[in-house]
C-alpha positions in Angstrom: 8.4 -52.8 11.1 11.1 -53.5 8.5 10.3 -54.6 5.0 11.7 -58.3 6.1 9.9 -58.7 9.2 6.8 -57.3 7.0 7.1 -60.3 4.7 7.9 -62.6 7.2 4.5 -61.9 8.7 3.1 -62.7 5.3 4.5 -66.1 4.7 3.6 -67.2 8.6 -0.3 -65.6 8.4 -0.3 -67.7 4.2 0.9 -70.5 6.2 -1.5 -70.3 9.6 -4.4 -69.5 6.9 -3.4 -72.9 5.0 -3.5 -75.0 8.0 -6.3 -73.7 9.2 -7.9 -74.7 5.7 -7.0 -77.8 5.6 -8.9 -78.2 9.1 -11.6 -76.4 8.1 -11.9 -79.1 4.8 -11.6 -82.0 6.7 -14.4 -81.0 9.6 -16.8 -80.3 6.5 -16.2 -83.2 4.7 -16.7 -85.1 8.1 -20.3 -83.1 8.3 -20.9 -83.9 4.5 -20.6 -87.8 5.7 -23.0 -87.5 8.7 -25.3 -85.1 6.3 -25.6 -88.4 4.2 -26.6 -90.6 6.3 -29.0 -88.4 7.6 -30.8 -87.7 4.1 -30.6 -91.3 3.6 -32.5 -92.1 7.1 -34.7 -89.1 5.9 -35.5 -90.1 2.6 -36.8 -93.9 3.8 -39.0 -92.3 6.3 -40.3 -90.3 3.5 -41.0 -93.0 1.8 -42.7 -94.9 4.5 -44.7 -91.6 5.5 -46.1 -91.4 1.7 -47.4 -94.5 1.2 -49.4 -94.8 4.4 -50.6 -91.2 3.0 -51.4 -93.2 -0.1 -53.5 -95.8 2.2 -55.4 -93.2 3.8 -56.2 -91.8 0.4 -57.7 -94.7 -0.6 -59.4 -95.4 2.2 -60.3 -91.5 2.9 -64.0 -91.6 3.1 -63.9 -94.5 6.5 -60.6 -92.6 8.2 -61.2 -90.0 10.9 -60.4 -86.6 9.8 -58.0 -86.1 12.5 -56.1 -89.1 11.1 -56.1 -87.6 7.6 -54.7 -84.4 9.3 -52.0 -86.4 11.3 -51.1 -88.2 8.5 -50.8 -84.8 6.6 -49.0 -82.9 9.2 -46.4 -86.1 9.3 -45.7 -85.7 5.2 -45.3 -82.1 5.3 -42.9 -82.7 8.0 -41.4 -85.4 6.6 -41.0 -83.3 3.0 -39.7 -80.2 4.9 -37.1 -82.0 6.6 -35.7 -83.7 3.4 -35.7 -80.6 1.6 -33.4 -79.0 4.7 -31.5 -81.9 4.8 -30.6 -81.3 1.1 -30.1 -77.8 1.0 -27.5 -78.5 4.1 -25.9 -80.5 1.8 -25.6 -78.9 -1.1 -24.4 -75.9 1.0 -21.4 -78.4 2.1 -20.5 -79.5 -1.2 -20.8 -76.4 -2.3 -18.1 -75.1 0.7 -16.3 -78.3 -0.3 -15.7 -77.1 -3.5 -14.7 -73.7 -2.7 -12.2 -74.5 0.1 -10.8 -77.0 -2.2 -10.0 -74.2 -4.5 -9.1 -71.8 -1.6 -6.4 -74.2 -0.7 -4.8 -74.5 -4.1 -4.2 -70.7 -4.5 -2.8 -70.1 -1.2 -0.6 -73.6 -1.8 0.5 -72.0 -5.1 1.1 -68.1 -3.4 2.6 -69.8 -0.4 5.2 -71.4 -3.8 5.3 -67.9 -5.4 6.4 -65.2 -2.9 9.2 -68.0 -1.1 10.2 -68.8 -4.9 10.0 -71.9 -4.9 8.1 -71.8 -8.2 6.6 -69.0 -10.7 3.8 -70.1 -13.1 4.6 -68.6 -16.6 1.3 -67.0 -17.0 1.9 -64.6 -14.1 4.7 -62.7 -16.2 2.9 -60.6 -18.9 4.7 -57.9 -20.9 7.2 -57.3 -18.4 4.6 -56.5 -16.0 6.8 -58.4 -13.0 5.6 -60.5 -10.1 4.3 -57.5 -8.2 1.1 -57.0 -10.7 0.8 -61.2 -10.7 0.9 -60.9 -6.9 -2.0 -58.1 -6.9 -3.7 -60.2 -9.3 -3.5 -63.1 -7.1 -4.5 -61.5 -4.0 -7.6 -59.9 -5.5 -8.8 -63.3 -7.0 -8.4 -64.5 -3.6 -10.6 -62.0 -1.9 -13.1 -62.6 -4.7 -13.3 -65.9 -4.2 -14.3 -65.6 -1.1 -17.2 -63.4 -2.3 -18.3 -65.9 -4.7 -18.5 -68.7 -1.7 -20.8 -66.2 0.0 -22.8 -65.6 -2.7 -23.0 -68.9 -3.2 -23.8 -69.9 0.5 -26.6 -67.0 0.3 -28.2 -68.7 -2.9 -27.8 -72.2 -2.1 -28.8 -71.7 2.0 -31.5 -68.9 2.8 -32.7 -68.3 -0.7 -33.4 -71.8 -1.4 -34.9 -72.5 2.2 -36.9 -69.1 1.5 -38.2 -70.3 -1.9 -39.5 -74.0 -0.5 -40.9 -72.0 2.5 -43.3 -70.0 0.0 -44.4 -73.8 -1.6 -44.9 -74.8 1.6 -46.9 -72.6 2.9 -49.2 -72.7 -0.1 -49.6 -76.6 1.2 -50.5 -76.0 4.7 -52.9 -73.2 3.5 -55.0 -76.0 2.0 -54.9 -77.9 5.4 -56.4 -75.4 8.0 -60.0 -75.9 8.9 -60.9 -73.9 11.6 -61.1 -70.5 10.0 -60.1 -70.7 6.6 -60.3 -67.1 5.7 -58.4 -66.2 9.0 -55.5 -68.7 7.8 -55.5 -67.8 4.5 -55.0 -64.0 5.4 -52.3 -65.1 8.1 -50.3 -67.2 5.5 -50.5 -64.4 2.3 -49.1 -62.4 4.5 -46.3 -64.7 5.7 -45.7 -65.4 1.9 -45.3 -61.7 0.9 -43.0 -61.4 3.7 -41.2 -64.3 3.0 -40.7 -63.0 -0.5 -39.8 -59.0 0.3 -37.0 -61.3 2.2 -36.1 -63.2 -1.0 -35.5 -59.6 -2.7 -33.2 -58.8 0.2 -31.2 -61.8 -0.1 -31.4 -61.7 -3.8 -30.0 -57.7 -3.2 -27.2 -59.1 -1.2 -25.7 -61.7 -3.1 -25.6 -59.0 -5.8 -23.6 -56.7 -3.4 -21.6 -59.9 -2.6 -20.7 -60.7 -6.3 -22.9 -59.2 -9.2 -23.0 -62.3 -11.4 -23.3 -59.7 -14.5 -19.2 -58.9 -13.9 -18.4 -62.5 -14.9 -20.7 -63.0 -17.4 -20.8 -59.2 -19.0 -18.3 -57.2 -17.8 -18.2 -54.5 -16.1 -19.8 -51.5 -18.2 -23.0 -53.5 -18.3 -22.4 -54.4 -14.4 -21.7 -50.4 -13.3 -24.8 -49.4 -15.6 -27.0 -51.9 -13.5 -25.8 -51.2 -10.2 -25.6 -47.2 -10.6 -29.2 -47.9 -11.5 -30.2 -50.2 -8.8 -28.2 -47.5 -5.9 -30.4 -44.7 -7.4 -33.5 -46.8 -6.5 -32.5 -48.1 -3.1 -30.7 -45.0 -1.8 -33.0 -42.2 -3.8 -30.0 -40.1 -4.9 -29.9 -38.9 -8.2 -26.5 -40.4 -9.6 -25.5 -39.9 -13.4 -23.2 -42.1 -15.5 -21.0 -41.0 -18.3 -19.1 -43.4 -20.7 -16.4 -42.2 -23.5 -14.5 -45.1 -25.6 -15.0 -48.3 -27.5 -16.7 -51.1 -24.3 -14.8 -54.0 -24.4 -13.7 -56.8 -22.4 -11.0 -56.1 -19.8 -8.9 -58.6 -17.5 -11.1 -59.9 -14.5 -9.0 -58.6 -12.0 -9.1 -55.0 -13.8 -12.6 -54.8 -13.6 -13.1 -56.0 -10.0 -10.6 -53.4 -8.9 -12.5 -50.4 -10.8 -16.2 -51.8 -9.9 -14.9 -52.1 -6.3 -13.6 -48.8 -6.5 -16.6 -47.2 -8.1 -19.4 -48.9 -4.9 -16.7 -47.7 -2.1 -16.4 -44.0 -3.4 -20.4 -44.0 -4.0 -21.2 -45.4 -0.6 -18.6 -42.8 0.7 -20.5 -40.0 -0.9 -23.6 -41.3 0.8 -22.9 -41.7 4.3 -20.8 -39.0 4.7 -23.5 -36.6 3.4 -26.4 -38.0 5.7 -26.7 -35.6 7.9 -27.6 -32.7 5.0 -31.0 -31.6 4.1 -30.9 -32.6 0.8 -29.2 -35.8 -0.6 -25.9 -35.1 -3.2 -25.7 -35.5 -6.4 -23.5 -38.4 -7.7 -21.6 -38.0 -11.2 -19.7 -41.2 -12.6 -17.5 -40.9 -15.4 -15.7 -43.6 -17.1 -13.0 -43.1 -19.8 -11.9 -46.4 -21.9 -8.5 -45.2 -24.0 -6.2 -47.7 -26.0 -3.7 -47.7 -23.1 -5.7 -46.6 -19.8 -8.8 -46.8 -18.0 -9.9 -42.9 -16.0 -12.3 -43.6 -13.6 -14.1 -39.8 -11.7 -16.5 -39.7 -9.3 -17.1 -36.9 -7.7 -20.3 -35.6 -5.4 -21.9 -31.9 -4.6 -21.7 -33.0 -0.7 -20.4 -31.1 2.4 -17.0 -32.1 0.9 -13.6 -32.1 3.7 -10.2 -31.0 4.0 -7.7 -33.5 2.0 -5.2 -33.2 4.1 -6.8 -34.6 7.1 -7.9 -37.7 5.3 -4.7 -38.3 3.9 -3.7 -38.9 7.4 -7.0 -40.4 8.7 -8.5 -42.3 5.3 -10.8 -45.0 6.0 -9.3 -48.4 5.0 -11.3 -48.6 1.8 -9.7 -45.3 0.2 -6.4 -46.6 1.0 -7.0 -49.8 -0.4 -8.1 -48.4 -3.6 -5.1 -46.4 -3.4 -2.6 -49.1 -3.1 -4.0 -51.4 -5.8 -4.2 -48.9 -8.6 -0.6 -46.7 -7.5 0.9 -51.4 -7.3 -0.7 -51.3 -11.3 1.3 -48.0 -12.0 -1.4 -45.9 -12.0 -2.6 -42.9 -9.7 -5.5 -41.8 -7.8 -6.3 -38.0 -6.9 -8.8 -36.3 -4.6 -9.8 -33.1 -4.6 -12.4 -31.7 -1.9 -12.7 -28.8 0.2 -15.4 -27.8 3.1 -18.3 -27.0 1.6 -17.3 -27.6 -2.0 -17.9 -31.7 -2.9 -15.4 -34.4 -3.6 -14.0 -35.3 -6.7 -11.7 -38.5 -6.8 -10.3 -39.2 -10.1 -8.3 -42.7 -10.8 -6.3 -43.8 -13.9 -5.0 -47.2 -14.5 -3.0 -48.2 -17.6 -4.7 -51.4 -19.3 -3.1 -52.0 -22.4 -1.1 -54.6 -20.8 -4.1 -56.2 -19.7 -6.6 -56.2 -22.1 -7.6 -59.3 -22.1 -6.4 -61.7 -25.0 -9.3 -64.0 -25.3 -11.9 -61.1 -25.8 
């Protein structure tokens, strides 16, 4: 395929995936309309179901008991559906939000690579509109992790964290066997929370809040230490130079880099006797960033992976050789991997820090 028809294909997929955008946007905001009315139908019989509760209440030593437990059953229904109701739409603001954002930075790369206009803050020290474009198109794919890490803490988390509540309520409302349904239902809460964790352990993988807030030493520090403890390989980290603040797109790429070449190491090496040994080092110099990781696995022969590499090391590959960098591996059968990285940064460094 030739270098026009390549970018061709570009332009038409930007402008399928902006159409398709725009249709996506208007069906939610269509649901976020019927997801109204539907908490506002909820929330009156709410209200209705809690004051007859209320009348019961007062009247609770002359009502039958399995009135008091119909009238129980209705709240907690009643309460349960609400709190759905809301999480669904928060979930679809939420989506809203994102997609609305989605939409204004493929509008503006859909402007950029036809040249029809070039924002000013994409040219930095000469850099060119090929490091703006690999900015751009990282942001983009991390935006979309953010929505799903969003979606995962907004949808099942939530729902998870009300289910716990609620079954603390209904434990209170069984009578046949209480010890029975108390049993039943600590076990459904430790369950429920073990699944919190998991959720909680994949928004992480989704988007480690720490990278936004931190950066990304503190980010790779916590995440080496949370892969040692999930996957039980022993995995050291080594840091040389002054930790500062780097551009957002910088540390993406080198934290992305750093959890594809340690899963790599894993999976590749499951079917040894004894798990590898993982050794991270990070060097932070004036003018580049070195990123090594490298393994005591089965290791393989370079050249076949240069012509069969999974899609992840040639990803890595093209976004660190677009930022004028290079990325080396060095492996044989039966003697480990070692993939170093360098990037230069001192364009990048990010002014505000």
């Amino acid at each position: 395929m030739s270098e026009n028809n390549a970018f061709t294909d570009f332009i038409s997929a930007l402008d399928v995936d902006y159409e398709q955008s725009l249709k996506t946007l208007r069906e939610i905001e269509m649901m976020l309309d019927q997801s109204q009315a539907e908490l506002t139908k909820l929330t009156q019989r709410n209200t209705s179901v809690t004051a007859h509760l209320q009348q019961i209440q007062n009247q609770f030593d002359s009502v039958p008991r399995n009135d008091i437990r119909m009238a129980y059953n209705s709240a907690l229904d009643a309460q349960q559906r609400m709190l759905v109701m809301r999480n669904q739409l928060e979930k679809l603001q939420t989506d809203q939000a994102n997609l609305k954002k989605k939409i204004a930075l493929v509008d503006q790369m859909r402007g950029v690579v036809t040249g029809n206009h070039l924002p000013a803050s994409m040219v930095r020290g000469g850099s060119g509109g090929g490091t703006a474009m690999l900015e751009m198109m990282i942001n983009s794919q991390e935006t979309e992790r953010q929505r799903l890490s969003r979606q995962m803490h907004d949808g099942p988390a939530q729902a998870l964290s009300n289910f716990i509540v609620q079954s603390e309520i209904a434990s209170r409302l069984f009578e046949l066997d209480k010890e029975k349904a108390k049993h039943e239902l600590e076990n459904l809460k430790s369950s429920a929370m073990t699944t919190f964790q998991k959720v909680r352990n994949f928004i992480a993988e989704l988007r480690p809040m720490m990278l936004d807030d931190l950066g990304l030493l503190p980010t790779v520090k916590r995440y080496v230490d949370t892969f040692r403890e999930q996957n039980g390989t022993e995995v050291s980290l080594s840091i040389k130079g002054v930790e500062r603040r780097l551009e957002p797109f910088i540390e993406v790429m080198i934290f992305r880099a750093i959890q594809e070449l340690m899963g790599n190491a894993v999976r590749h090496n499951q079917d040894q006797p004894v798990k590898p040994q993982l050794n991270i080092q990070i060097v932070l110099e004036d003018n580049f960033l070195k990123l090594i990781v490298s393994d005591n696995g089965k290791g393989f022969s370079v050249e076949e992976v240069k012509e069969n590499s999974g899609l992840g090391l040639k990803v890595i590959r093209e976004r660190v050789e677009m930022l004028g960098g290079y990325m080396d591996i060095d492996s044989a059968i039966g003697q480990g991997c070692r993939v170093t990285l360098q990037v230069p940064i001192s364009l990048y460094l990010a002014e505000n820090l």
